[in-house]
N, C-alpha and C positions, 0 to 999 in steps of 0.2 A: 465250681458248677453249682446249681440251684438244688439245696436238699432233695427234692422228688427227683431230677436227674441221675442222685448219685444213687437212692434205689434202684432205680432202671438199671443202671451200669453193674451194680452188686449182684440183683438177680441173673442177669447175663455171665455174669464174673463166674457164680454160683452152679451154673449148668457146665460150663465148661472142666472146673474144678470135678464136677460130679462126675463127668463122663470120664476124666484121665486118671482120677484116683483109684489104686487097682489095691489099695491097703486098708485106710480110714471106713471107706464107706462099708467095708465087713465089718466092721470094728461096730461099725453104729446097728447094723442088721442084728448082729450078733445079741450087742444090746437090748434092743426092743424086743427081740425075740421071749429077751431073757424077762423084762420087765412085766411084757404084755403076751404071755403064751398064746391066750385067744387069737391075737392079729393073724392074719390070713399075709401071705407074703406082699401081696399088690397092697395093702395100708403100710406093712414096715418098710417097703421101698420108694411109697408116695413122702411118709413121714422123712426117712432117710434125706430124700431131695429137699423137703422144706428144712429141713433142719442145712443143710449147704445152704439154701437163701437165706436163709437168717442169717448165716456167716459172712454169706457177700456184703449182705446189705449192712451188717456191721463194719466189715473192713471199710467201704466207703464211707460211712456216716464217720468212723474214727476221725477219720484226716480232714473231717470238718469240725470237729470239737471247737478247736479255737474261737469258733465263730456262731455258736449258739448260742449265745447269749442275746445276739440279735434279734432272735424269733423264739426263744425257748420255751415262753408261753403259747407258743402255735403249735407245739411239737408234744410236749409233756403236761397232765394233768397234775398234778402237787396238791392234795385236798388241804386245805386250812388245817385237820382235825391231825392229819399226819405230822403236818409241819409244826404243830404247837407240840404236838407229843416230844416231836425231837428237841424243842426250843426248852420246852423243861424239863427232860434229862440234864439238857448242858448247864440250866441255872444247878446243877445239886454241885456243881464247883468241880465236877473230877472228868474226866475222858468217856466218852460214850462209843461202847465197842460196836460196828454193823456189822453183825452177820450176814453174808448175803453168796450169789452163786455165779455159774458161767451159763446165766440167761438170759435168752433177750437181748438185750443192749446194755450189759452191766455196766459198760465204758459210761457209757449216757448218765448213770445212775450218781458216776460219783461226780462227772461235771455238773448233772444239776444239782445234787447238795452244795459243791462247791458257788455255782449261779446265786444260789439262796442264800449265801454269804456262812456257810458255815463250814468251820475251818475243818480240813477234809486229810488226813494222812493214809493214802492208802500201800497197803501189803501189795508184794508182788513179784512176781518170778523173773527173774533175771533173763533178761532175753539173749540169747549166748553168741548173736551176730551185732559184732559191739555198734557199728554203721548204726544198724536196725534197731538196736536198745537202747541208743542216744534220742534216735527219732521219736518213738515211741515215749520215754521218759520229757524229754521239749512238750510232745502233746500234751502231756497229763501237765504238763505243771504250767501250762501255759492257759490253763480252766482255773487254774487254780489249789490245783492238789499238792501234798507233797508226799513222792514218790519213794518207798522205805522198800528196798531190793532185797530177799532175803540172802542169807548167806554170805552177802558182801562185807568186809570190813567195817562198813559207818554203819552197818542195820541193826546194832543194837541203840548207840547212840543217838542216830534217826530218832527210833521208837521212845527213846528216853524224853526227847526234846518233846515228841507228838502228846506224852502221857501230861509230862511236866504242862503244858500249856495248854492243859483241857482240847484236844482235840477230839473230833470223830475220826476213829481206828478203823478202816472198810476193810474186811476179810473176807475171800470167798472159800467155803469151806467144802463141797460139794464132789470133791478131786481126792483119787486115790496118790497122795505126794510122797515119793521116798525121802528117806533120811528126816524123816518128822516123825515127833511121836502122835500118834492114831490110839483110836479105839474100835473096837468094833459094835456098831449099832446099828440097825434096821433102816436103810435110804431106797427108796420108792419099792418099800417092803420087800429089803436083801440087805441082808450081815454086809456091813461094809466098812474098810477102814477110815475111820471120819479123824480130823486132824483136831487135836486136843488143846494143844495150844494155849489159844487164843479163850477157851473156856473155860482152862485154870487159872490165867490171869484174872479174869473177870471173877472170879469166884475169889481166888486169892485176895486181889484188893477191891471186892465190892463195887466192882465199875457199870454202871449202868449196860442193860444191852439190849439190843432189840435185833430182830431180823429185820433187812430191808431189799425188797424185789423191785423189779423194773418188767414190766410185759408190753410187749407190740397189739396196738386192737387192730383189726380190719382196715381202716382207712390211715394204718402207717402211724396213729398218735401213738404217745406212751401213756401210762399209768405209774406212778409211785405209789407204793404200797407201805406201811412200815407196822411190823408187830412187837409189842413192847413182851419181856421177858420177865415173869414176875420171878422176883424172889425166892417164891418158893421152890423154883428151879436148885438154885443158888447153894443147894442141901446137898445135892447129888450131879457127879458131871453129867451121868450117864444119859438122867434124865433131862438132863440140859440140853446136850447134843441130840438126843430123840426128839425134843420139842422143835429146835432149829431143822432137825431136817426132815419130820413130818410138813412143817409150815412149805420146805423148798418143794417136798415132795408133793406136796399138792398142786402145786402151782405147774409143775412140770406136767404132772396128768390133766389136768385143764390144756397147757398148749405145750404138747409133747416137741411141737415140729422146733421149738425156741433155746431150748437145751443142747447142748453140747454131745451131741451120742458118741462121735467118732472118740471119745477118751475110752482109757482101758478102766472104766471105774469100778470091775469084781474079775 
């Protein structure tokens, strides 16, 4: 189907989901409530709804991946100023870590780095309906990514091959994940478990990192976004993971409805 179809189809997707789901969507109320005391119930349950279309309109935009490269200029803006930032991380010879979240169109985010020819290994949860985690892993690597499943058997060796051959490492960090080790720091100003990880490696072997967002404007284009991580982070995790998730927390209070609310994330 024609990209603006499959939004139509998503938002529809998106209402119906909205209406049957008698769990998740407290989940996200619960949320806002928590984030944004102010809101009056009719904005946390308008938000709640948007935040379900952004899900639809991602499920269908996913199972078009394959094929954006066709029009990917029509869809995503990429500034020059972004794109070189990332271009000279990768000349310093070692792996360039992305921080980034479950907004927007994250999918989107790493097939277009993948489109713009930079080699892309992304982290990611094991999808536990094998059918459905076949499907989904085909998508991603068929943009171009290669797909590192945690907790599976190859996922350190994966991650060995991604570091050894300079890739970009895409993490979303934004998620309360059991069985990882976390920290707890301040995410859209609340103590949260933030996953550690990925911030001691980079600290550990000095790997370049930046945050990198993807957000929906009004007329369905994207934006890429990329904020580089100075060094000076590098001293302290603590302060490392406050700076990555002030940057995500911003981004979320600009366009709340784009975010993932129905997660248990405090």
């Amino acid at each position: 189907m024609p990209w603006r179809v499959n939004i139509v189809v998503g938002r529809i997707l998106s209402k119906i989901f909205y209406i049957f789901d008698f769990r998740y969507k407290y989940i996200a109320f619960r949320n806002l409530k928590l984030v944004f005391p102010d809101y009056n119930w009719e904005k946390v349950i308008l938000i709640t709804k948007k935040c379900y279309e952004n899900l639809g309109i991602n499920l269908m935009e996913f199972f078009q991946l394959n094929r954006v490269r066709y029009f990917y200029k029509k869809i995503v803006e990429f500034s020059h100023e972004d794109k070189n930032l990332l271009k000279e991380l990768v000349k310093s010879g070692k792996s360039v870590i992305i921080f980034s979240a479950h907004f927007s169109n994250w999918e989107l985010l790493g097939c277009s780095l993948a489109i713009e020819k930079f080699p892309l290994a992304v982290i990611a949860r094991r999808v536990y309906i094998s059918t459905l985690g076949l499907l989904v892993d085909k998508i991603r690597s068929s943009v171009g990514e290669i797909v590192i499943n945690r907790n599976t058997k190859n996922s350190i060796r994966d991650l060995l091959y991604a570091v050894k051959n300079r890739y970009l490492i895409g993490v979303l960090i934004d998620q309360n994940i059991k069985g990882i080790n976390t920290i707890k720091v301040p995410f859209l100003g609340i103590e949260s478990n933030t996953p550690i990880s990925f911030i001691e490696t980079a600290i550990k072997y000095d790997l370049p990192s930046v945050v990198g967002l993807i957000y929906r404007n009004k007329n369905y284009r994207y934006t890429i976004k990329i904020f580089p991580i100075d060094k000076t982070y590098y001293n302290d995790k603590i302060k490392f993971a406050l700076f990555v998730n002030n940057i995500i927390s911003e981004y979320i209070k600009r366009y709340p409805e784009q975010w993932v609310w129905i997660h248990k994330r405090w």
